[in-house]
Structures are given as structure tokens and as C-alpha cells.
N, C-alpha and C positions, 0 to 999 in steps of 0.2 A: 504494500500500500504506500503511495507517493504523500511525501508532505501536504500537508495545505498550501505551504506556502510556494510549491514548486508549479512555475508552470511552464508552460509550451511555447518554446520556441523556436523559428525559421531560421536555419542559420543560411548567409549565401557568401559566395565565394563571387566577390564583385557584384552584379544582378544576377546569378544563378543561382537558385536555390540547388543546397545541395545535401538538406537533411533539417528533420524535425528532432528539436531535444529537447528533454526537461531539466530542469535546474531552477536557481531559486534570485537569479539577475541574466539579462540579456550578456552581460561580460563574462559571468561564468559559463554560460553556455557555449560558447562561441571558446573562451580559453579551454573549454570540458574537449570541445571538437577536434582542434587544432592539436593539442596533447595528445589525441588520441590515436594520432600516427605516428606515438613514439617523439615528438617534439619538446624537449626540454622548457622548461619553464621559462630561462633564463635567455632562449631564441626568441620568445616571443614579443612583442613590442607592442603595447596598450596604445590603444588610440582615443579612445572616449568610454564612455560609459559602454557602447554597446559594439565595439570593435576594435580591429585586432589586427595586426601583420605581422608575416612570418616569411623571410626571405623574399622579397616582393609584392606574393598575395594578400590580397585585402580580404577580412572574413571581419562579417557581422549577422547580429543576432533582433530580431524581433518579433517580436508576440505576435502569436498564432492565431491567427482568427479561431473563431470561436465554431467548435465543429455543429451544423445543425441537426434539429431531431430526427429530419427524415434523411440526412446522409447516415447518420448512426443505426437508421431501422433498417437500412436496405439490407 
């Protein structure tokens, strides 16, 4: 069972969306993603509240639209 406080976030790699994550700020998300190809902490470079680069690419995170009832029933 996820936090309350954790929610869902779009990360993208420039305007590509490149994956949905939960976490509990757009920055963690997004540092959660970029680590998670084995990328050191200390590679990564903070840009704002909600993004991030790592040898060039640009990676950011924002809240997930909100899924509706009838995409969930199908």
C-alpha cells in the first residue's frame, strides 16, 4: 500500500514522456528515474524543483492527470 502522501508522476526526457512514477515530490521522482540506471547521485545536477540533468539530458517530472472512472472500468 503506497503513502498518502505519494503520488503520480510523468516523468519526460525533454517533451517525451518516458515513464509514470510515484514518489512523494516531482524532484524525487524524476532523481528516483535517472538513478535508476545505475547513475550516481553525485552525476546528477538539480535544476528546479521539478528537474534534473545528467550528462546532457534534460529529465522532468509532473503530476499525473488524474486517471478517470471509466478509463479504470474498462
Amino acid at each position: 500500500m503506497r503513502n498518502s502522501s505519494t503520488k503520480r508522476y510523468v516523468i519526460y526526457s525533454g517533451r517525451r514522456v518516458v515513464t509514470t512514477q510515484f514518489s512523494v515530490s516531482p524532484l524525487q521522482a524524476v532523481v528516483d528515474y535517472v538513478r535508476s540506471y545505475g547513475v550516481k547521485d553525485d552525476e546528477i545536477t538539480r535544476l528546479g524543483v521539478d528537474s534534473v540533468s545528467w550528462r546532457g539530458a534534460r529529465f522532468s517530472a509532473a503530476l499525473a492527470p488524474a486517471e478517470s472512472e471509466t478509463a479504470s472500468s474498462t
